[in-house]
N, C-alpha and C positions, 0 to 999 in steps of 0.2 A: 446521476449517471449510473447506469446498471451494464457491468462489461457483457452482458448476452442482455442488455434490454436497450431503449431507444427514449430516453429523458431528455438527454442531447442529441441532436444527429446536425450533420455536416449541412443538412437544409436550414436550421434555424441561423448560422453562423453565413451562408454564404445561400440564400435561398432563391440567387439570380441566374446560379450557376451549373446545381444540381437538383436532378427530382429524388427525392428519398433515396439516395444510394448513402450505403455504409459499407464501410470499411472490412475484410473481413477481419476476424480474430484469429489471432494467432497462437497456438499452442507454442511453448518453448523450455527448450535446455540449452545448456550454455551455449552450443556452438552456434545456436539458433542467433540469442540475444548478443552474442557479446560484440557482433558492430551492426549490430540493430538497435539498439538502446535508447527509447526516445526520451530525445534530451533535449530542455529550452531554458534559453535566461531569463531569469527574473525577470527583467526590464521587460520582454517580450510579454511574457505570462501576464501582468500585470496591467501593460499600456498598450496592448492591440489585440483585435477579437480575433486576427491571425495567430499572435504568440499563445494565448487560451484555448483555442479553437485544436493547435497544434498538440498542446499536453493533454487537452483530453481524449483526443483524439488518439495519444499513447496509450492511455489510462485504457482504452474501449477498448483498441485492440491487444494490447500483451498486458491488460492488468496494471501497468505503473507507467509513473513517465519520473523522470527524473527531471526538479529546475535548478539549475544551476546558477550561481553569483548571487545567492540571496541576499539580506542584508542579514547581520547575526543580534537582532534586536530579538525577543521574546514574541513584541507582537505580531513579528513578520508571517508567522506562520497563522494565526490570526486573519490576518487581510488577504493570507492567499486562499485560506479554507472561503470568505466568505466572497472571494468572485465567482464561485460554482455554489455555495449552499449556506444553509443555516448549519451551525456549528451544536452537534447535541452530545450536551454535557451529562457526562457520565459520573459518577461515588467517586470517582478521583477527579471531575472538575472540569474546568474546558481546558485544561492541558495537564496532563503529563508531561512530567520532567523525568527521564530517567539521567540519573546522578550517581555515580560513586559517592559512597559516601562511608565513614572511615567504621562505622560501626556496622553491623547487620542488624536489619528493621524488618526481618523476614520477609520480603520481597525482593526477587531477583532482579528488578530493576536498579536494584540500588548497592548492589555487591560489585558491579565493575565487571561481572565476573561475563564472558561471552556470549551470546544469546546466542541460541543455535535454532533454526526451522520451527517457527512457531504459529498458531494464529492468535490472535490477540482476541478478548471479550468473548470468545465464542461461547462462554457462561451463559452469555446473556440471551433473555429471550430475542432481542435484533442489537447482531455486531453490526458495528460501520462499517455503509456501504462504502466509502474511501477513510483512508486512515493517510495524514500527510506525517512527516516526519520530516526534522529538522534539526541536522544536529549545527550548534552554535559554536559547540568548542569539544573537542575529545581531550582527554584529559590525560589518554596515555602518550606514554612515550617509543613504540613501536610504528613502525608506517600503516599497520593495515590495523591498528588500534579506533575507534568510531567506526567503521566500514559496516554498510549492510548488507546482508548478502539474501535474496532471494530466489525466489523455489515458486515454479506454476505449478498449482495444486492439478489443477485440470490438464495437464500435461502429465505430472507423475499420475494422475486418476484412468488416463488415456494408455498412457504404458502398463499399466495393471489390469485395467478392462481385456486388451490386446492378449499379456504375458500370462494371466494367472484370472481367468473369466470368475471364479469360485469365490477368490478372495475377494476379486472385484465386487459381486454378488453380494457376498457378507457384509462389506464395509459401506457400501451406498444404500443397502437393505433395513440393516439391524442398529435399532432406534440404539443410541448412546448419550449419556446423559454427564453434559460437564460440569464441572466443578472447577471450582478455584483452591487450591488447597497450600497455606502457607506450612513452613515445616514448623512453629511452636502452636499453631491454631488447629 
């Protein structure tokens, strides 16, 4: 599934119903998403080509879907990457675990410490085209402790096009080369 491409579309899921119509996409900030937010249960996502049909069909147009009531087993996330695709394993494996963990192992995944607006692998010559995310157990003691909080790139890239053409120009222009950089390596 490609959020501006057509891998999946609403004809393969219901092709009695519709000729090639998709969705449109939606650009968003908070006021946009916050009761917008598509959201499905597990149960759904997993046992009907409605409840799957439905998250990716989040996924297409704002970027994420949210399922809710998963089970909090390891391999849950597992089974739910492989109703949509093949799972490609990366130098850290087919899952990441980010964990608190009581030492520093010089990755920020594992300090506790907040994650703040990031992309994830963009090192790589091809990041994932979906990244699922499960947390099982948050281990703080605060309410908004585990919580993810996300950001439409192509929405903030939209308001900078608009606000500041220049910078906009520089930053979708002028080639940048990532790196992973831990702080003892």
């Amino acid at each position: 599934l490609h959020r501006h491409g057509s891998l999946v579309t609403e004809q393969q899921f219901h092709p009695h119903k519709h000729k090639d119509v998709k969705s449109p996409v939606v650009l968003w900030d908070v006021e946009v998403i916050k009761d917008k937010m598509p959201e499905v249960e597990y149960d759904d996502v997993m046992g009907s080509d409605e409840g799957l049909f439905k998250w990716l069909s989040g996924i297409y147009r704002y970027g994420l879907g949210l399922i809710r009531n998963a089970p909090t087993e390891e391999q849950t996330i597992v089974d739910i990457a492989k109703q949509i695709s093949y799972i490609k394993e990366t130098s850290y494996g087919v899952l990441f675990d980010v964990v608190a963990l009581p030492q520093n192992v010089g990755h920020l995944a594992y300090t506790g410490e907040m994650l703040l607006h990031h992309t994830d692998l963009n090192y790589r010559e091809k990041s994932p085209g979906i990244q699922i995310l499960h947390c099982i157990h948050s281990s703080g003691s605060r309410a908004d402790e585990g919580l993810s909080l996300f950001v439409d790139g192509f929405y903030v890239a939209d308001w900078l096009r608009k606000h500041n053409p220049s910078a906009f120009h520089i930053l979708s222009s002028l080639p940048v080369e990532f790196k992973i950089v831990y702080k003892e390596v």
